[in-house]
N, C-alpha and C positions, 0 to 999 in steps of 0.2 A: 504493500500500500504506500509507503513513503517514495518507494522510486517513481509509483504512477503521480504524487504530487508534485514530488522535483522536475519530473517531465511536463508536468500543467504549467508550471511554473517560470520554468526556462522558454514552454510555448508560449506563452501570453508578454513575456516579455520581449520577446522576440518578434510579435506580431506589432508592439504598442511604441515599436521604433520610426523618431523624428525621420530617419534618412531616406533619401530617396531611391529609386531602383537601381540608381548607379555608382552608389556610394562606395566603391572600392578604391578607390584613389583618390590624389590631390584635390583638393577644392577649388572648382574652377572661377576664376575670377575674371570676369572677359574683357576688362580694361587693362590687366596685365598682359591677357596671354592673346590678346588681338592687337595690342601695338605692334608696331613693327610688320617686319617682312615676314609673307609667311608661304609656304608655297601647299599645293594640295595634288593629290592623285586620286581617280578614281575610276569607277565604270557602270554602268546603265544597264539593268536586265528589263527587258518585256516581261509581260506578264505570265510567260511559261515559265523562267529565270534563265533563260539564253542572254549571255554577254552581245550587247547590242551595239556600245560605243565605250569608248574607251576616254581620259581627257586626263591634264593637268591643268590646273593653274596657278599663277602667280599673284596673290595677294598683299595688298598694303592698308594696313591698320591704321586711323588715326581716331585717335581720343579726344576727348571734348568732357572732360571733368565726368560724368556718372554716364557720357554719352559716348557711339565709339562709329565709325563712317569705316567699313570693309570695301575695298576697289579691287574688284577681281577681274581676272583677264585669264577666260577658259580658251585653249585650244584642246579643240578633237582629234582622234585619229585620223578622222578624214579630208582635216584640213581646216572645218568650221571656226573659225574664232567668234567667242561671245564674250561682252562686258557687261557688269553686273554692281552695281555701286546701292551696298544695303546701309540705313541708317537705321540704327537703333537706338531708341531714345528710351531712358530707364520709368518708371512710373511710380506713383507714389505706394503702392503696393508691392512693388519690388520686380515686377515683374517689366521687359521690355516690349514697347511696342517698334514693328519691323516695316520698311519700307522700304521697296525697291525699283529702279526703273521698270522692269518686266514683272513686276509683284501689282495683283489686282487690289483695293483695299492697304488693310494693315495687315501685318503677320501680329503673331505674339509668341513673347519669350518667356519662358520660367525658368529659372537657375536655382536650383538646388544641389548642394556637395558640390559633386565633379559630374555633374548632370545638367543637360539641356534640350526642354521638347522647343522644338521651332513650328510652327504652325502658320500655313501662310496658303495663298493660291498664285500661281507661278502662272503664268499667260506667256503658250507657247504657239509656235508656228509648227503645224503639224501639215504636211503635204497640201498648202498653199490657206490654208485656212488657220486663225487664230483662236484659242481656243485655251478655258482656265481649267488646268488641275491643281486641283488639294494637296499639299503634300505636308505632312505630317515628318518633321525631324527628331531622330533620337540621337544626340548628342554626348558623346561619353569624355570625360577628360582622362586619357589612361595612363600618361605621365605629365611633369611639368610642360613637357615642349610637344605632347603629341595629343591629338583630336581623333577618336575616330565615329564616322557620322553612317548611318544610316537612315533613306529617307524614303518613303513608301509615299505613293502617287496614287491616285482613285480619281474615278471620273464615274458618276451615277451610285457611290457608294460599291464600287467595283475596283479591285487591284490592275491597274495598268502595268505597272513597272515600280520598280526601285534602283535608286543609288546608295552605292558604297563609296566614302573615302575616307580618306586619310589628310589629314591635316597636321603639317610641322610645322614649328617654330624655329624661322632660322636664328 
């Protein structure tokens, strides 16, 4: 009987934890770890999870005291280059609000530990026609100097695609 309370015990503590789902690492602070130059790799599955595109980019961070302006410069495999200049502005809740030239709306941000959901609608050119998808970022801080992001896309409450990457701190 006492091991089944010590097991109640360690469960309920365990479930009645502050941390967020990614709390296994550093605590990410995104006006440190977004100054500066940063560069990214990653790749695009369809919605079977066949690798569709491949990209890097080179990103440049600038801060604005609780505020932080991301200028990213993607190339594809295929040659495509896209620019991308997100402004994230902090709220009095703590949370940020996300703005982008090809972002429909606001996005929004939550930080918690070494965790970050991104929530936004991305407005894409899809074989000649423009068109908003959802996409939903999980955000993980897994060391001082590295991101890794994964980001699920839906159209009709339907899986389209995901991105993977990686994000370093040079």
């Amino acid at each position: 009987m006492k091991w089944m309370l010590t097991l109640l015990t360690i469960f309920s503590i365990s479930c009645t934890s502050n941390k967020g789902p990614g709390s296994t690492g550093p605590d990410l602070n995104p006006t440190e770890f977004f100054a500066g130059n940063l560069f990214a790799s990653g790749y695009l599955k369809n919605r079977s999870g066949e690798v569709i595109r491949t990209f890097n980019a080179d990103i440049v961070g600038i801060i604005k005291g609780d505020d932080f302006i991301l200028k990213e410069d993607f190339t594809f495999n295929d040659g495509e280059k896209q620019f991308r200049e997100w402004t994230f502005s902090k709220q009095k809740d703590g949370s940020y609000s996300a703005e982008a030239n090809d972002v429909t709306g606001k996005g929004k941000a939550i930080i918690y530990d070494n965790y970050m959901d991104l929530d936004y609608v991305l407005r894409i050119n899809h074989k000649g026609d423009e068109i908003d998808i959802p996409i939903k970022d999980k955000i993980v801080l897994t060391a001082p100097n590295i991101l890794i992001a994964e980001s699920k896309m839906t159209k009709y409450g339907l899986d389209v695609g995901t991105i993977h990457l990686v994000m370093i701190k040079k």
